[in-house]
C-alpha atoms as an extended CHARMM CRD file, in Angstrom:
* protein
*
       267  EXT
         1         1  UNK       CA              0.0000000000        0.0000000000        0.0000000000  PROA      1               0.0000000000
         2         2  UNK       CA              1.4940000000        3.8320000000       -1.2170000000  PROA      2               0.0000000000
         3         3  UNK       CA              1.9340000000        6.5320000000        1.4830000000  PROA      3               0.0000000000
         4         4  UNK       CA             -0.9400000000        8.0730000000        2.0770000000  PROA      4               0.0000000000
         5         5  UNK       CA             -0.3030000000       11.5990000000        2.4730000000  PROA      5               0.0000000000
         6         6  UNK       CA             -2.3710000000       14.2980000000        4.0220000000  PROA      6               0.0000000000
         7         7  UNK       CA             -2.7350000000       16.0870000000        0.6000000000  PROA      7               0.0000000000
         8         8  UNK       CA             -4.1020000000       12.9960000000       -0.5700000000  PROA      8               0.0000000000
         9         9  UNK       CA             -6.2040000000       12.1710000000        2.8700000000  PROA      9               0.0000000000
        10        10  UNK       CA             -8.2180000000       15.2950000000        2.5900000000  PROA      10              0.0000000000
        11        11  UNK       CA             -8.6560000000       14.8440000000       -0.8890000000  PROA      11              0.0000000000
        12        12  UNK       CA            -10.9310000000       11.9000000000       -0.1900000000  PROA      12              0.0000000000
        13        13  UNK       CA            -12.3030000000       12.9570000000        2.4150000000  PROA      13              0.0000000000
        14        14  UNK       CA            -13.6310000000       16.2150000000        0.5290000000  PROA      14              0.0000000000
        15        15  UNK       CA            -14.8470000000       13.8370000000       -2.7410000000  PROA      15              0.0000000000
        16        16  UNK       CA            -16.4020000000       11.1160000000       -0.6330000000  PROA      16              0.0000000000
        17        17  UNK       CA            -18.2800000000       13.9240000000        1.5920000000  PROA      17              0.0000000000
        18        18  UNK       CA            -20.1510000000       14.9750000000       -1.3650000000  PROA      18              0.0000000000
        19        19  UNK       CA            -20.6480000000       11.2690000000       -2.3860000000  PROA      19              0.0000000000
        20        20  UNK       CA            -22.1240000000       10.4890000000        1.4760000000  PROA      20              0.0000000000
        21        21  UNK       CA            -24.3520000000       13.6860000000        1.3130000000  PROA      21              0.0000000000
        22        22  UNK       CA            -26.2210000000       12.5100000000       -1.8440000000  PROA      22              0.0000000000
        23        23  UNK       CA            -26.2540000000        8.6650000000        0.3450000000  PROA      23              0.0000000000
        24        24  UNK       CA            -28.3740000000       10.6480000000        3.2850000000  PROA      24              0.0000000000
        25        25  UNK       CA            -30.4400000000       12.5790000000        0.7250000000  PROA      25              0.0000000000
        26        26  UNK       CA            -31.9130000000        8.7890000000       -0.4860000000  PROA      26              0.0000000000
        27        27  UNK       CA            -32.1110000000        7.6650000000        2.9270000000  PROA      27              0.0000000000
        28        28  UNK       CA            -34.1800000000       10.5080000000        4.0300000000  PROA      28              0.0000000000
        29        29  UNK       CA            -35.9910000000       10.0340000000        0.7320000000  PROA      29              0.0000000000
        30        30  UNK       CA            -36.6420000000        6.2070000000        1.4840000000  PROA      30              0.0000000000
        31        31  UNK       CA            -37.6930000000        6.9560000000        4.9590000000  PROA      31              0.0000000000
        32        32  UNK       CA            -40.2730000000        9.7490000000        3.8820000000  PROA      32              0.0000000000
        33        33  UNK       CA            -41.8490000000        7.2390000000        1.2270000000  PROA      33              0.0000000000
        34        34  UNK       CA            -42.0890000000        4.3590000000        4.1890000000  PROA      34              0.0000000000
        35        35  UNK       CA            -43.9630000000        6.7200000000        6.0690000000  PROA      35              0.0000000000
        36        36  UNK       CA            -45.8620000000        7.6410000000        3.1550000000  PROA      36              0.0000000000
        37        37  UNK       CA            -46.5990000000        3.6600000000        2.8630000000  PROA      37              0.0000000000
        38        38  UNK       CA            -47.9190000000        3.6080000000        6.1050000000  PROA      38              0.0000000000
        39        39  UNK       CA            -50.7360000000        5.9660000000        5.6780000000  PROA      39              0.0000000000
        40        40  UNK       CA            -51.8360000000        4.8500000000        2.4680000000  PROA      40              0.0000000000
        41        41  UNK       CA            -51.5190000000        1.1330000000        1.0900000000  PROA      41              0.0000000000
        42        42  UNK       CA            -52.3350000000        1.4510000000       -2.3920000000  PROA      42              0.0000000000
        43        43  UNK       CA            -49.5250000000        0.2380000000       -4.7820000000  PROA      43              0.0000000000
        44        44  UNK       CA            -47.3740000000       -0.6940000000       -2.1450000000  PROA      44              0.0000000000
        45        45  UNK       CA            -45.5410000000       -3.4660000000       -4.5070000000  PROA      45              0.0000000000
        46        46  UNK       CA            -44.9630000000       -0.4880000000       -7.3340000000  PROA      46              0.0000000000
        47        47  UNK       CA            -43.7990000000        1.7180000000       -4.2690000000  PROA      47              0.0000000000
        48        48  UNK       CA            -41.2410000000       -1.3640000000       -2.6860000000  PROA      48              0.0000000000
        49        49  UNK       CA            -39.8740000000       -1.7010000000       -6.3100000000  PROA      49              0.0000000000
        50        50  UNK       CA            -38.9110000000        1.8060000000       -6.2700000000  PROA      50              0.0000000000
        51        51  UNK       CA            -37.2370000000        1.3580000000       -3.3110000000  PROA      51              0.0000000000
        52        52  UNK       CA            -35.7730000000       -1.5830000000       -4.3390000000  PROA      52              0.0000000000
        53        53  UNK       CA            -34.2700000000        0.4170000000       -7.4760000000  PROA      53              0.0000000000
        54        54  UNK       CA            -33.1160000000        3.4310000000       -4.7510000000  PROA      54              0.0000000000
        55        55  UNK       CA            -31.0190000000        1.2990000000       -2.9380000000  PROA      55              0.0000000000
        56        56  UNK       CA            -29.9600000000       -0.3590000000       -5.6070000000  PROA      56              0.0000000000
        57        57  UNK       CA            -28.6560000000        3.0920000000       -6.3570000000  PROA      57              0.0000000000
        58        58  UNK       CA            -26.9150000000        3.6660000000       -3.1630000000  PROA      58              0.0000000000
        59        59  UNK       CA            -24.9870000000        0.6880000000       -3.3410000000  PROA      59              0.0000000000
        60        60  UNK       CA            -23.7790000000        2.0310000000       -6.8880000000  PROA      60              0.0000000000
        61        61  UNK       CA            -22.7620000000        5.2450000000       -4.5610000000  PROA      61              0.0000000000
        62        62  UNK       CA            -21.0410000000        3.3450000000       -1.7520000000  PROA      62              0.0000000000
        63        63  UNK       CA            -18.9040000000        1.2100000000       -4.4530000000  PROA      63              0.0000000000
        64        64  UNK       CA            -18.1610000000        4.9680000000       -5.8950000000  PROA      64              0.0000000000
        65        65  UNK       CA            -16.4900000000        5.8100000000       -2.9680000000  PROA      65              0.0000000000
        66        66  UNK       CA            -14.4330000000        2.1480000000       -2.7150000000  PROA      66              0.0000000000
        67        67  UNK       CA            -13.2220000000        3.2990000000       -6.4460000000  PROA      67              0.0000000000
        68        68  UNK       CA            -12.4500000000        7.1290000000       -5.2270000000  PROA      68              0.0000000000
        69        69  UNK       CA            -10.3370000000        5.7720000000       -2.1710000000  PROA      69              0.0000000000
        70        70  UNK       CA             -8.7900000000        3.2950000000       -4.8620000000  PROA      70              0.0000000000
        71        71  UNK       CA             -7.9160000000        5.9180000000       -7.0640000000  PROA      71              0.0000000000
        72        72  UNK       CA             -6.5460000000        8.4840000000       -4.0230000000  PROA      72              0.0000000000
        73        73  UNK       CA             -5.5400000000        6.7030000000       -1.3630000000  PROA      73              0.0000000000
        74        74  UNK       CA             -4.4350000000        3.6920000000       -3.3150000000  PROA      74              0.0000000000
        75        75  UNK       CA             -6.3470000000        1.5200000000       -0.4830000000  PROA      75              0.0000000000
        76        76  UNK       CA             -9.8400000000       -0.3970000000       -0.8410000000  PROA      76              0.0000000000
        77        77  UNK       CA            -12.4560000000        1.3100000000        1.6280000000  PROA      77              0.0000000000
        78        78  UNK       CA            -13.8320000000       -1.7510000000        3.1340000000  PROA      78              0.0000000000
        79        79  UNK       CA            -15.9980000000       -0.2440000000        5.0780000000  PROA      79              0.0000000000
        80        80  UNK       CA            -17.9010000000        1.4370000000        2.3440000000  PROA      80              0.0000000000
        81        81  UNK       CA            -18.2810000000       -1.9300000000        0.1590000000  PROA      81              0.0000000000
        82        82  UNK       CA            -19.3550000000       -3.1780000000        3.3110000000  PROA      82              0.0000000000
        83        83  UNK       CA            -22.1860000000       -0.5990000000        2.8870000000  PROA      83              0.0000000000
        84        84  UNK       CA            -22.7840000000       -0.9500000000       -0.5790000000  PROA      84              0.0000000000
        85        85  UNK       CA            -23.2650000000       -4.9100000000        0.4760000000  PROA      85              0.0000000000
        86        86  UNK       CA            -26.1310000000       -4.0530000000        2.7880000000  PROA      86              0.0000000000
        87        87  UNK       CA            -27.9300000000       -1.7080000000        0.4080000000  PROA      87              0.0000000000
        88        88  UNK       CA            -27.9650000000       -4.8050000000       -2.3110000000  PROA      88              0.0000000000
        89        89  UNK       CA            -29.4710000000       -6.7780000000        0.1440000000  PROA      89              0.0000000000
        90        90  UNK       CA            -31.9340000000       -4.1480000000        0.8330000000  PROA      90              0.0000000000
        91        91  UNK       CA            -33.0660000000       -3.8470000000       -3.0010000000  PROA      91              0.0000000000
        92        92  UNK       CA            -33.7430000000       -7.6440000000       -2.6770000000  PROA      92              0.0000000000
        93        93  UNK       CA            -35.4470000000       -7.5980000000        0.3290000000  PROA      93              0.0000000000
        94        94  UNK       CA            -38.1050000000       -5.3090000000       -0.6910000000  PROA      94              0.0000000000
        95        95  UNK       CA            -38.7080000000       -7.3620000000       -4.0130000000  PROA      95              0.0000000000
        96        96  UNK       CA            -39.3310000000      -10.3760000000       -1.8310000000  PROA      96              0.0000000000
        97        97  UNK       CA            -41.2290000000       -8.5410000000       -0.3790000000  PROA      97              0.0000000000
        98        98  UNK       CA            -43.1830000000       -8.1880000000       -3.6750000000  PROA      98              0.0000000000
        99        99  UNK       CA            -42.8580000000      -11.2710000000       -5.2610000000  PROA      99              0.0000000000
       100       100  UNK       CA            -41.6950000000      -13.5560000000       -2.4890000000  PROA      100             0.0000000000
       101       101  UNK       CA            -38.2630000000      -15.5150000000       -1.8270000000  PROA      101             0.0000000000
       102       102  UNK       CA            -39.5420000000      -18.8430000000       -3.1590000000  PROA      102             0.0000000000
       103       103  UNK       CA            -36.6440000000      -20.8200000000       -4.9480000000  PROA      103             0.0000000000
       104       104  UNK       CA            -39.2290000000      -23.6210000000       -6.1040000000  PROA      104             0.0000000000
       105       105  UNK       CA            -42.8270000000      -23.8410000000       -6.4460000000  PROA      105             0.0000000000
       106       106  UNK       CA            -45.4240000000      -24.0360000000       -8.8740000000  PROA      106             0.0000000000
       107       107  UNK       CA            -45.6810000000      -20.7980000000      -10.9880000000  PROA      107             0.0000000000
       108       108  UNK       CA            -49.3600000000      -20.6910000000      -10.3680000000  PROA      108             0.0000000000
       109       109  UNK       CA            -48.5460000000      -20.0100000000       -6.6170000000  PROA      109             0.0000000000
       110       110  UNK       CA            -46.7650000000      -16.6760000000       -7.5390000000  PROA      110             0.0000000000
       111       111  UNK       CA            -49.7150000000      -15.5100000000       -9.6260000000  PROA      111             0.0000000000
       112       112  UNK       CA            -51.2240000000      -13.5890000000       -5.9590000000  PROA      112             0.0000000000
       113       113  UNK       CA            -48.1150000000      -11.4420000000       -5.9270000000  PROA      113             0.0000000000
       114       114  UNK       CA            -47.3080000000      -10.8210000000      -10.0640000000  PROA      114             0.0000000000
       115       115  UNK       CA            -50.8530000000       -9.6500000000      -10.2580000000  PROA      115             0.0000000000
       116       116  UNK       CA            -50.4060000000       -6.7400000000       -8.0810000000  PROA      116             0.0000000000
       117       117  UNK       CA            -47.5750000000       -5.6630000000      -10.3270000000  PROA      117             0.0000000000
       118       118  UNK       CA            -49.0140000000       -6.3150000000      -13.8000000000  PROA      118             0.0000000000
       119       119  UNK       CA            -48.7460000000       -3.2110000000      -15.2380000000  PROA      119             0.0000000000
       120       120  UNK       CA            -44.8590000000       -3.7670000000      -15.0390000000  PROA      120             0.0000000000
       121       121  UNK       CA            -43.4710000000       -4.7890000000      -18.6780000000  PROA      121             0.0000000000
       122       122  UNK       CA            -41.6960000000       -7.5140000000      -19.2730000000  PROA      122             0.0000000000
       123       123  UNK       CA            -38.6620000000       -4.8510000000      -20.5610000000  PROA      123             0.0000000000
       124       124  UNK       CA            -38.5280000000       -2.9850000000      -17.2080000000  PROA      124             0.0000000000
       125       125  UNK       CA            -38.6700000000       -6.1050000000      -15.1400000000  PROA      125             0.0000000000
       126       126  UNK       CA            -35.8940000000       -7.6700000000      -17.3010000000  PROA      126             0.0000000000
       127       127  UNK       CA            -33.6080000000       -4.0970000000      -17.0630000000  PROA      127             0.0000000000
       128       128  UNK       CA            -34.2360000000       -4.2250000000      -13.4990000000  PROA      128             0.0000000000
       129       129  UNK       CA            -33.2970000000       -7.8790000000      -12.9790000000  PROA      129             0.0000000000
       130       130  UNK       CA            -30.3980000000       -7.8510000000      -14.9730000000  PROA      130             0.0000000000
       131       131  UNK       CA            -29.2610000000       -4.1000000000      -13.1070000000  PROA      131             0.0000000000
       132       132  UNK       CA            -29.0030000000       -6.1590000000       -9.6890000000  PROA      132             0.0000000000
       133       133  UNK       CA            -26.9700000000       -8.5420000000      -10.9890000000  PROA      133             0.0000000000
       134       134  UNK       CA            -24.9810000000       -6.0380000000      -12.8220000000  PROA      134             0.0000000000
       135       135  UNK       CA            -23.9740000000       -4.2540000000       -9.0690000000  PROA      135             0.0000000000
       136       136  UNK       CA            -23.6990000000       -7.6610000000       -7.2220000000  PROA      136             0.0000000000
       137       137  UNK       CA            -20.9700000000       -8.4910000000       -9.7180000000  PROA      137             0.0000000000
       138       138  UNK       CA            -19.1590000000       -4.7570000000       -9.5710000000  PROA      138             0.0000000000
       139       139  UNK       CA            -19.2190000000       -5.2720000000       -5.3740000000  PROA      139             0.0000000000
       140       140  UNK       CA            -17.7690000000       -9.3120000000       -6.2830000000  PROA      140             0.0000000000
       141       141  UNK       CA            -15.4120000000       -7.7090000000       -8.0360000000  PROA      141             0.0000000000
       142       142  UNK       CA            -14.0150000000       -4.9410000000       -5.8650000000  PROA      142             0.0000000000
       143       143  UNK       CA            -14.0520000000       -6.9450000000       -2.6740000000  PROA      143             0.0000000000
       144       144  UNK       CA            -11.9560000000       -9.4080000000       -4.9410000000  PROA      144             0.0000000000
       145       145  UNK       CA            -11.7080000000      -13.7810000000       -4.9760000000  PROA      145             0.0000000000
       146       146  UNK       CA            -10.5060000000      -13.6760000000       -1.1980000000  PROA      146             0.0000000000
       147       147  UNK       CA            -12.6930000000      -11.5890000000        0.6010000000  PROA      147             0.0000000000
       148       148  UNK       CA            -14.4950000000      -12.4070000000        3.8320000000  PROA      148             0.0000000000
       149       149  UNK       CA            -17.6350000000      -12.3700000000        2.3300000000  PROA      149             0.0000000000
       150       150  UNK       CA            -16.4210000000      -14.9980000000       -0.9010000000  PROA      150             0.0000000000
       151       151  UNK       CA            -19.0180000000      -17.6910000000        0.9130000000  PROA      151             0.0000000000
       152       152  UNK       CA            -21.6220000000      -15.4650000000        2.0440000000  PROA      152             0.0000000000
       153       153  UNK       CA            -22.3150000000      -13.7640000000       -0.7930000000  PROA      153             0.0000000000
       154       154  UNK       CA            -23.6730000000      -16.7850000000       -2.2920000000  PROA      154             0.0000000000
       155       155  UNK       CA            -26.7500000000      -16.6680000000       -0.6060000000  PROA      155             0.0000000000
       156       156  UNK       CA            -26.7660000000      -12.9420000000       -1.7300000000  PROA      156             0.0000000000
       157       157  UNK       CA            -26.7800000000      -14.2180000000       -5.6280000000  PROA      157             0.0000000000
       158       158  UNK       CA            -29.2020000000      -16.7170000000       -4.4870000000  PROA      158             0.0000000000
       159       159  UNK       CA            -32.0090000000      -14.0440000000       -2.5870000000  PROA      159             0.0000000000
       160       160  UNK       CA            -31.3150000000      -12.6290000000       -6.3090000000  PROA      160             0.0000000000
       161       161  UNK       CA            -32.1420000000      -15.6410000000       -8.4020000000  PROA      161             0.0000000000
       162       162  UNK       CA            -35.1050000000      -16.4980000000       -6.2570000000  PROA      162             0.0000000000
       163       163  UNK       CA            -36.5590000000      -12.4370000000       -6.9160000000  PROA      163             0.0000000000
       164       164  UNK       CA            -35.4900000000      -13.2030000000      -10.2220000000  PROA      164             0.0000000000
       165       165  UNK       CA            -37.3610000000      -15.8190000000      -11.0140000000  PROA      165             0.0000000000
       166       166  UNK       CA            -39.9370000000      -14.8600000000       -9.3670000000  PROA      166             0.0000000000
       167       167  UNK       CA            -40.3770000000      -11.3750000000      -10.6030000000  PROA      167             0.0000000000
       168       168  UNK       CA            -41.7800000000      -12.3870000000      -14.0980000000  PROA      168             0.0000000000
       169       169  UNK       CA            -44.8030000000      -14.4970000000      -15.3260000000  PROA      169             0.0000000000
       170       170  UNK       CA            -43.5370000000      -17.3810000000      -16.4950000000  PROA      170             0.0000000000
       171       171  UNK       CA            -46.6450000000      -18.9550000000      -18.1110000000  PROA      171             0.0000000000
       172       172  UNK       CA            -46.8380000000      -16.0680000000      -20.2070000000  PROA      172             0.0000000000
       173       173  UNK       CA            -43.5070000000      -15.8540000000      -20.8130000000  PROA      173             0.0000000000
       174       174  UNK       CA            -42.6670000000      -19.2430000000      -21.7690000000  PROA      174             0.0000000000
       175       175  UNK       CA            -46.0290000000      -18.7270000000      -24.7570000000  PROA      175             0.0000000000
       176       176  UNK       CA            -44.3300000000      -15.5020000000      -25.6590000000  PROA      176             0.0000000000
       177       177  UNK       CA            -41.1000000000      -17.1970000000      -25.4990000000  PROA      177             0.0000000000
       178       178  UNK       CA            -42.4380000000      -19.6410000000      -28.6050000000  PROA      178             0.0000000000
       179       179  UNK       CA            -44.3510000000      -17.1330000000      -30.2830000000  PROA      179             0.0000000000
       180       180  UNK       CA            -41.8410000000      -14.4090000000      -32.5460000000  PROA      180             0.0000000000
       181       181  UNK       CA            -44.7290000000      -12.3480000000      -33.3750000000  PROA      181             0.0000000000
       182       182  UNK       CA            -45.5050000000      -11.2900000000      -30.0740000000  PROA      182             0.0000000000
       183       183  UNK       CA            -44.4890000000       -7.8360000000      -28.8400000000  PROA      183             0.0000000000
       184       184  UNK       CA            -42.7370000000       -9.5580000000      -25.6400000000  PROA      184             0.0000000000
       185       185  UNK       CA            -40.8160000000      -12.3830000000      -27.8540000000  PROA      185             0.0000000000
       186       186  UNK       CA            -37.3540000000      -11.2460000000      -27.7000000000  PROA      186             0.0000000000
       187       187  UNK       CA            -37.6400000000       -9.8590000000      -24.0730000000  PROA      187             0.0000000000
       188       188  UNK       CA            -39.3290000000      -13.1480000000      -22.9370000000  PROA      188             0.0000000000
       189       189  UNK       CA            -36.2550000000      -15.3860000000      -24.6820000000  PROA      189             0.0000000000
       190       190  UNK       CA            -33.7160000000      -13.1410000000      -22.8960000000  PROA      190             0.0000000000
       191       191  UNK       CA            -35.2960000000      -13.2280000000      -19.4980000000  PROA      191             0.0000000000
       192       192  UNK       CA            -35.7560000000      -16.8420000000      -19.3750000000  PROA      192             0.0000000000
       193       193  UNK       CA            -32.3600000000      -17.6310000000      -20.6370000000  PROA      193             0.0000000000
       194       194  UNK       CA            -30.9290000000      -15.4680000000      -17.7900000000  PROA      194             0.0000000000
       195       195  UNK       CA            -33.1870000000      -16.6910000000      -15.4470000000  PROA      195             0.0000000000
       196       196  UNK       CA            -31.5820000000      -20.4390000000      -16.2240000000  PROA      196             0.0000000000
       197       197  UNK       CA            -28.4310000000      -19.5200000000      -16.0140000000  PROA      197             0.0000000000
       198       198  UNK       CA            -28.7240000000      -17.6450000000      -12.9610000000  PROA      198             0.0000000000
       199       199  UNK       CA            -30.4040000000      -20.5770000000      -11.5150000000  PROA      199             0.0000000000
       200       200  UNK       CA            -27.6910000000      -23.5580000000      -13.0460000000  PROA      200             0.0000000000
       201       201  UNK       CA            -24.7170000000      -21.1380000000      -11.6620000000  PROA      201             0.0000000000
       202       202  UNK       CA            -26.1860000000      -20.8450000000       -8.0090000000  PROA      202             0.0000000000
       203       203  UNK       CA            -27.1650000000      -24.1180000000       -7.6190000000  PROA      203             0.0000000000
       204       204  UNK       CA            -23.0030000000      -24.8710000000       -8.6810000000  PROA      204             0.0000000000
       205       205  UNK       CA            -22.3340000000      -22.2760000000       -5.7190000000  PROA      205             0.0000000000
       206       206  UNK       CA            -24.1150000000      -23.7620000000       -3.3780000000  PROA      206             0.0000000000
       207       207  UNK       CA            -22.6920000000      -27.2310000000       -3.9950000000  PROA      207             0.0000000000
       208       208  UNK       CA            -19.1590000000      -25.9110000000       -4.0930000000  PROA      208             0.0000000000
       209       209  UNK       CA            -20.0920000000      -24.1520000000       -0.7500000000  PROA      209             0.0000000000
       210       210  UNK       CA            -20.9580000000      -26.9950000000        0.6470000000  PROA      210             0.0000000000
       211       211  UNK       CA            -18.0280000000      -29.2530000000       -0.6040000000  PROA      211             0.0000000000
       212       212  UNK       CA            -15.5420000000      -27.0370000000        0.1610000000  PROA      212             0.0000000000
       213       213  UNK       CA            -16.5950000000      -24.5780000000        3.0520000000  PROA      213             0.0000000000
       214       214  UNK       CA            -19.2590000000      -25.3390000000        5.4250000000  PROA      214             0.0000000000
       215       215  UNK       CA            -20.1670000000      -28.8380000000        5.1280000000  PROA      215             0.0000000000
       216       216  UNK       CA            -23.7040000000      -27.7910000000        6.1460000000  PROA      216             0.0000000000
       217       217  UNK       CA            -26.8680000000      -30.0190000000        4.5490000000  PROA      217             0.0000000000
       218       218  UNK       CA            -28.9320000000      -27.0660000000        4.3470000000  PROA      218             0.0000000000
       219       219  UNK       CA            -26.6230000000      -25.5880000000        1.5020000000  PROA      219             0.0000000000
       220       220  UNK       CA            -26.4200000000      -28.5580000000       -0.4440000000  PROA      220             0.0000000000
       221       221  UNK       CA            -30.6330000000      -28.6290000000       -0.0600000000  PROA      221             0.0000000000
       222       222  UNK       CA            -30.3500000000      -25.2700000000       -1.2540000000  PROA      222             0.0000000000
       223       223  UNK       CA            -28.3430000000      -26.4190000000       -4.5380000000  PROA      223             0.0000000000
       224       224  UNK       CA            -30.6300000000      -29.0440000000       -5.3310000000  PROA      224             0.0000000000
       225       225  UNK       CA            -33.9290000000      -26.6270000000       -4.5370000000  PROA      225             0.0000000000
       226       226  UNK       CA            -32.3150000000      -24.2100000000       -7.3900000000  PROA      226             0.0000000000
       227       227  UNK       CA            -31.7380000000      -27.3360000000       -9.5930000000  PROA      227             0.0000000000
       228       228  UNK       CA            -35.4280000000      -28.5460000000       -9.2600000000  PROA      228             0.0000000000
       229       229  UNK       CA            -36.5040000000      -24.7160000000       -9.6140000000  PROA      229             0.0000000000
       230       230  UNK       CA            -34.7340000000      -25.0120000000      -13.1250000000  PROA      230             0.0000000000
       231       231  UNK       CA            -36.5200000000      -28.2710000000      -14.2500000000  PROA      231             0.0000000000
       232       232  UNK       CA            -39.4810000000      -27.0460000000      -13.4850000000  PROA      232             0.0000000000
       233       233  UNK       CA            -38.4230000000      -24.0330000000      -15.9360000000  PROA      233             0.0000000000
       234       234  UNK       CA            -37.4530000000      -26.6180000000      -18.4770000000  PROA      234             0.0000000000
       235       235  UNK       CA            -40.5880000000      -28.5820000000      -18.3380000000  PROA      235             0.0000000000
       236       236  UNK       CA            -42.9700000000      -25.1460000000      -19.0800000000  PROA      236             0.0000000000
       237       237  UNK       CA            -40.6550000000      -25.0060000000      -22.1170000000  PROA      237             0.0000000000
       238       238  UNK       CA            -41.3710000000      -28.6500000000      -22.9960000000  PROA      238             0.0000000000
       239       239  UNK       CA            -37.2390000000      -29.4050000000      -23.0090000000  PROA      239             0.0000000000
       240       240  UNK       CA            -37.6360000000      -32.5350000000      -22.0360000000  PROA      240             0.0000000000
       241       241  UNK       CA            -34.1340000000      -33.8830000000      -22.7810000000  PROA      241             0.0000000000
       242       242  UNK       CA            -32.4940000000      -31.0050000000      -20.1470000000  PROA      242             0.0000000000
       243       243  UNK       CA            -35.6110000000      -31.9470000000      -17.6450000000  PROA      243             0.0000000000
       244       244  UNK       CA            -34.3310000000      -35.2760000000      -17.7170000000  PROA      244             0.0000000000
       245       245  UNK       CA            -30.2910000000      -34.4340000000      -16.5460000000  PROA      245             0.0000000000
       246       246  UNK       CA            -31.4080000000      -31.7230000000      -14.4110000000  PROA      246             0.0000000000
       247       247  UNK       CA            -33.6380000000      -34.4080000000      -12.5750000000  PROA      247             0.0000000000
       248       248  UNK       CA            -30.6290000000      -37.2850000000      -12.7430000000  PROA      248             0.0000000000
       249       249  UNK       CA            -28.0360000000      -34.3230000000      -11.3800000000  PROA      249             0.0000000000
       250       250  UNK       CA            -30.5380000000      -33.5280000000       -8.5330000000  PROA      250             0.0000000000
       251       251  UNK       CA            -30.9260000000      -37.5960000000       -7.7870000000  PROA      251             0.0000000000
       252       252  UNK       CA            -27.4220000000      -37.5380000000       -7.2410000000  PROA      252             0.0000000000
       253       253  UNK       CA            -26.1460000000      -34.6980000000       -5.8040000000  PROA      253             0.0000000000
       254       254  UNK       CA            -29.6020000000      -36.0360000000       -2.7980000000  PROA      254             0.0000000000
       255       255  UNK       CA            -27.9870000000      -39.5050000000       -2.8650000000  PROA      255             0.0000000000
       256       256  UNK       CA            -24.2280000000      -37.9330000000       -2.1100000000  PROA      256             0.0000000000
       257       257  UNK       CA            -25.7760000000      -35.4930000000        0.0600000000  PROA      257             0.0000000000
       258       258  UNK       CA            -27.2250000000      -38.2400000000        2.2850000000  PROA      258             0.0000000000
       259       259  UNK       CA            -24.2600000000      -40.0570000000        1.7800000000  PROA      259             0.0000000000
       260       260  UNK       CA            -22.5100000000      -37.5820000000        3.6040000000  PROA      260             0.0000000000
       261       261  UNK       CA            -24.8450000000      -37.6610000000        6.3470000000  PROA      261             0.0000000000
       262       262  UNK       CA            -24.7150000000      -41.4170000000        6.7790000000  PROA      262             0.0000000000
       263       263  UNK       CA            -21.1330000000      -40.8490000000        7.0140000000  PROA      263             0.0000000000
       264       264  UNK       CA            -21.0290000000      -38.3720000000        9.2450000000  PROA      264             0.0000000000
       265       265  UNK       CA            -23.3620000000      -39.9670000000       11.7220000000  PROA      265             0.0000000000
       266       266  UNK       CA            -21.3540000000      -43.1000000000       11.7090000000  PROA      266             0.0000000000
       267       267  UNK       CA            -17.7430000000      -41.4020000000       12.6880000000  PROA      267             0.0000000000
């Protein structure tokens, strides 16, 4: 790490001022549109997504300051990608909040929550979506491959998938997602592609999370929960030959999974 002089101390600390003012301003602003939630209820999801988007926002402003004290200081500022963590979680939070966290269930059981929120197009849910991911994988890559968080922020890209999933009618998408003359066609292909790969790559996390760091059953149940979650995508889209190895991979990563335990019980 350079020298950090005092020239260069109060230079950051002048730029990141004006970087933490504009952070308060949004809080404030979220704060005065909770309260405003509280006295009137009516489009409360539209309201959380807006929210979600704000601190999607302020995470953007925290990793500024990371790349400011970077730049100046020639140090990482931990603390404020610690921040810009939290404020990613918050954007997800609120749109479970919307849509739900489920990783796997029936697509008719979401249809209570996406109807609230059906005036949302497909385009803005899909810019939205892939704008999350987008900020998860600038805070990845600024905290770098051996940060403290490496293992936790799986279940951060996870909370993500889930929303993701989650966040878009998938009956209708998967008709649109056949049908080239419909307005929603390329929109619908591109969201559902993402939405599978999002889905095979966490379910790979969570297994190599649980081979390699905790050991714990309930992340290798997570893994297989994201690989049924993606059958049951590939079986609206009638792929039967990819239904079929996502259900063999799932039948064996339960039989090595209890494997384990039978092991473990025995030593």
């Amino acid at each position: 790490m350079s020298h950090i002089t005092t020239e260069s101390r109060a230079e950051f600390s002048a730029t990141s001022k004006k970087i933490k003012e504009l952070i308060q301003e949004c809080l404030k602003k979220e704060k005065e549109y909770l309260a405003t939630m509280t006295s009137d209820n009516s489009g409360t999801e539209y309201k959380k997504i807006l929210l979600a988007e704000q601190m999607l926002y302020i995470s953007t402003l925290y990793i500024s300051i990371n790349t400011q004290s970077l730049a100046i200081l020639g140090t990482k500022n931990n603390d404020a990608l610690n921040d810009a963590r939290k404020m990613i979680y918050k954007s997800v939070i609120y749109l479970e909040e919307v849509v739900s966290s489920f990783v796997d269930c029936p697509f008719a059981d979401l249809d209570k929550y996406l109807e609230k929120i059906s005036n949302i197009p497909i385009e803005k849910r899909l810019y939205l979506v892939r704008k999350i991911g987008l900020v998860i994988q600038l805070l990845a890559d600024a905290l770098g491959d051996n940060s403290k968080w490496k293992w936790s922020f799986i279940e951060l890209r996870g909370r993500y998938t889930a929303v993701a999933k989650n966040f878009i009618d998938m009956k209708q998408a998967c008709k649109d997602y056949f049908d080239p003359s419909s307005p929603d066609y390329e929109n619908s292909v591109l969201y559902i592609r993402l939405v599978r790969k999002l889905l095979d790559r966490t379910s790979e996390e969570y297994r190599s999370k649980y081979e390699l760091s905790t050991r714990r059953i309930d992340d290798m149940k997570s893994g297989i929960n994201f690989l049924i979650a993606n059958r049951r995508v590939a079986m609206a889209l009638g792929d039967n030959d990819e239904s079929e190895e996502i259900r063999k991979k799932a039948i064996a990563w339960k039989a090595k999974m209890e494997a384990d335990q039978k092991a473990g019980s025995s030593n």
